[in-house]
C-alpha positions as CSV (number, residue, x, y, z in Angstrom):
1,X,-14.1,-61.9,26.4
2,X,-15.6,-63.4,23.2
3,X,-14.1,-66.5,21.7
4,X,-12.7,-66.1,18.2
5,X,-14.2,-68.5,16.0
6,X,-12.9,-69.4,12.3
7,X,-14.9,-69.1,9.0
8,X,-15.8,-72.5,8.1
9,X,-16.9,-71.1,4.4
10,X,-14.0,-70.9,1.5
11,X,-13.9,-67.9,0.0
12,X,-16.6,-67.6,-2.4
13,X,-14.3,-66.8,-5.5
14,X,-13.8,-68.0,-9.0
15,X,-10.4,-67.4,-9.8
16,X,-10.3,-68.8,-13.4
17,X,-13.3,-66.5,-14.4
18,X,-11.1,-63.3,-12.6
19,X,-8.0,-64.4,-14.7
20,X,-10.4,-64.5,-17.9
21,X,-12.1,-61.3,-17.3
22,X,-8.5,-59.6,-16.7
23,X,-7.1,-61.4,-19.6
24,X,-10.6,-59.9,-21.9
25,X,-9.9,-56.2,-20.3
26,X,-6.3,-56.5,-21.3
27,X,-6.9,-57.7,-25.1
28,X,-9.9,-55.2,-25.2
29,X,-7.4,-52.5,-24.6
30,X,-5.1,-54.0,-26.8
31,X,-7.7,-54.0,-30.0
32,X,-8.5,-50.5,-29.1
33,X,-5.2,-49.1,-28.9
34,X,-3.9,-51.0,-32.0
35,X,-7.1,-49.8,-33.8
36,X,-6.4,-46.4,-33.6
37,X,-3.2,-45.3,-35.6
38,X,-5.3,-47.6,-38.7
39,X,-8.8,-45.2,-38.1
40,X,-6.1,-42.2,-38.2
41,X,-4.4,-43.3,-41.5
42,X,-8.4,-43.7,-43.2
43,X,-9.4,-40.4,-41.7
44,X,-6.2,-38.3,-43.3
45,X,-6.7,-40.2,-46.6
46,X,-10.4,-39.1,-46.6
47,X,-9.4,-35.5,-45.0
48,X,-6.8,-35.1,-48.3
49,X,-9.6,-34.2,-50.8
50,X,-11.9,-32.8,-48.1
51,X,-12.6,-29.2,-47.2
52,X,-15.0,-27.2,-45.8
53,X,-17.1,-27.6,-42.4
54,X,-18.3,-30.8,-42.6
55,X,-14.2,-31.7,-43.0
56,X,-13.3,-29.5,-40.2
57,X,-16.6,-31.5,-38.0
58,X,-15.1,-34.9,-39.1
59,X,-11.5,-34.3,-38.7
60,X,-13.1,-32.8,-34.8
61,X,-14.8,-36.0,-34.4
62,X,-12.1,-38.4,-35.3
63,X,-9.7,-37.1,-32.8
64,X,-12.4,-37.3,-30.1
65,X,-12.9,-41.2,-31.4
66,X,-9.2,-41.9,-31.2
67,X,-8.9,-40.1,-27.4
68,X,-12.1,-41.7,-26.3
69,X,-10.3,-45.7,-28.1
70,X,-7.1,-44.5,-25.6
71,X,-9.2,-43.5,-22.5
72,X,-11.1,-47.0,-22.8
73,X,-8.4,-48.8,-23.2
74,X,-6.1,-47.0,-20.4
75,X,-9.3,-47.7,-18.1
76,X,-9.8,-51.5,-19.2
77,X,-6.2,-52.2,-18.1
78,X,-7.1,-50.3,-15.1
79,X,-10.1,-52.5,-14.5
80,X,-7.6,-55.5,-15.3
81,X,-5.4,-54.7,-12.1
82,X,-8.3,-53.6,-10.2
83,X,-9.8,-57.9,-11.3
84,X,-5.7,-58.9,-10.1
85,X,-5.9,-57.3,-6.9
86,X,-9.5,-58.8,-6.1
87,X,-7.7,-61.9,-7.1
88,X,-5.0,-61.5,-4.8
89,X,-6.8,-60.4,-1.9
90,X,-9.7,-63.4,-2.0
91,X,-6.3,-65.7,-2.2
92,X,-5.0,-64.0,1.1
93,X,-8.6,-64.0,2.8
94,X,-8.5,-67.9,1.4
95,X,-5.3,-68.7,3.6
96,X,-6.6,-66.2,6.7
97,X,-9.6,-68.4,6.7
98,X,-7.4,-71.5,6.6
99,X,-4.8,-70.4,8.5
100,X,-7.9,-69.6,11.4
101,X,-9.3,-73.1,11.1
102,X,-5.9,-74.4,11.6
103,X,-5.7,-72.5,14.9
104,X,-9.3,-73.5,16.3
105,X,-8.2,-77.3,15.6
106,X,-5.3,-76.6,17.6
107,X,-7.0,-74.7,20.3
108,X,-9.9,-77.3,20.3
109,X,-7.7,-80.2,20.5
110,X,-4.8,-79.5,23.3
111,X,-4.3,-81.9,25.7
112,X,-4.8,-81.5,29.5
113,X,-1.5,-80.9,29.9
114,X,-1.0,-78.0,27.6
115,X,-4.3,-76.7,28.8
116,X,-2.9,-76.8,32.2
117,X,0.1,-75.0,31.8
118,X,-1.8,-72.4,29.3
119,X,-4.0,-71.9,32.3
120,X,-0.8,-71.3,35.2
121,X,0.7,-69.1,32.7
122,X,3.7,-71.9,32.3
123,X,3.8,-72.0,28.5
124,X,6.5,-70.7,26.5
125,X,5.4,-70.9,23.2
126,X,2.1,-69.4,22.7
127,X,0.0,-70.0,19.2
128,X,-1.2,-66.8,18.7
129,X,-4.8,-66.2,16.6
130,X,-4.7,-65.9,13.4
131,X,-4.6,-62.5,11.9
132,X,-7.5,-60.3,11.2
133,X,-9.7,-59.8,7.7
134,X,-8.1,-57.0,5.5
135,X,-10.1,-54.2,5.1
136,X,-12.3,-53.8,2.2
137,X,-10.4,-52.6,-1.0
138,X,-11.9,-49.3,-2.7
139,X,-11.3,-48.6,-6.4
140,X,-12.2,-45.2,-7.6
141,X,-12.5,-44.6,-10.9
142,X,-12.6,-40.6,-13.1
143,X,-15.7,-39.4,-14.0
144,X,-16.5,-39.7,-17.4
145,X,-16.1,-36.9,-19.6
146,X,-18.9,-35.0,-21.5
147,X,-18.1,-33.4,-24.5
148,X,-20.5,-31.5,-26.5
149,X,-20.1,-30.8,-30.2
C-alpha cells in the first residue's frame, strides 16, 4: 500500500495577473463591440454617394470587418471565463494542497494512544485523506473561419 504524501509546493499561480488578463479580454471585447455600430454609420455615409463594384467590394468588406469585431469579441469574453475558471480551479487545487498538508501533520503527529486504537480498529472517528486533484480542465475553441473574397 503506498503512503499518500502531500504537496509541499503552493500552487504556482498568479491570481492578480489572471484577474488583469480577464479584466483586458473583457474591455477588449467591449472596444470591439462598441466600435462597430460607429464603423457601420461611416461606411453607409460613404456608401450614400458610392456605386459601382468597388462600392459593392467595400460595402462586402465592411460587413465581414464588423462580423469578424463580434466574433473577436464573443471569443475574448470566452477566453475571459476560460482565465476565471483557471482561477477558480488553481484556488481549489490551493486548498486540496492545504487541506492534504493538514492531514499529513495530523497523521504524522498522533499520539500512541490514537495510533493504538487506529491499529485495533477501536476508533470512531476516522480523518479520512484528503480528496484527490481535479482532473485537468480542457477548453476547446471553433476553428477560425477562412473567407476568401
Amino acid at each position: 500500500m503506498s503512503r499518500l504524501s502531500a504537496d509541499h509546493q503552493d500552487v504556482p499561480f498568479d491570481w492578480g495577473a489572471a484577474e488583469k488578463l480577464a479584466a483586458a479580454f473583457r474591455a477588449a471585447a467591449t472596444t470591439l463591440e462598441s466600435q462597430v455600430p460607429a464603423r457601420n454609420t461611416m461606411a453607409e455615409a460613404a456608401l450614400a454617394e458610392w456605386q459601382g463594384r468597388f462600392a459593392d467590394e467595400f460595402q462586402g468588406r465592411m460587413a465581414t470587418c464588423a462580423d469578424d469585431g463580434r466574433r473577436l469579441a464573443a471569443a475574448m469574453r470566452v477566453a475571459a471565463g476560460q482565465v476565471g475558471e483557471l482561477s477558480d480551479r488553481a484556488s481549489r487545487e490551493q486548498r486540496r494542497r492545504q487541506d492534504a498538508r493538514d492531514w499529513e501533520y495530523h497523521e504524522r503527529h498522533k499520539s500512541a494512544v490514537e495510533r493504538l486504537t487506529d491499529d485495533l480498529g477501536l476508533t470512531h472517528k476516522e480523518t479520512p485523506p484528503p480528496p484527490q486533484a481535479d482532473p485537468p480542465p480542457r477548453f476547446l475553441c471553433e476553428a477560425p473561419q477562412v473567407v476568401r473574397t
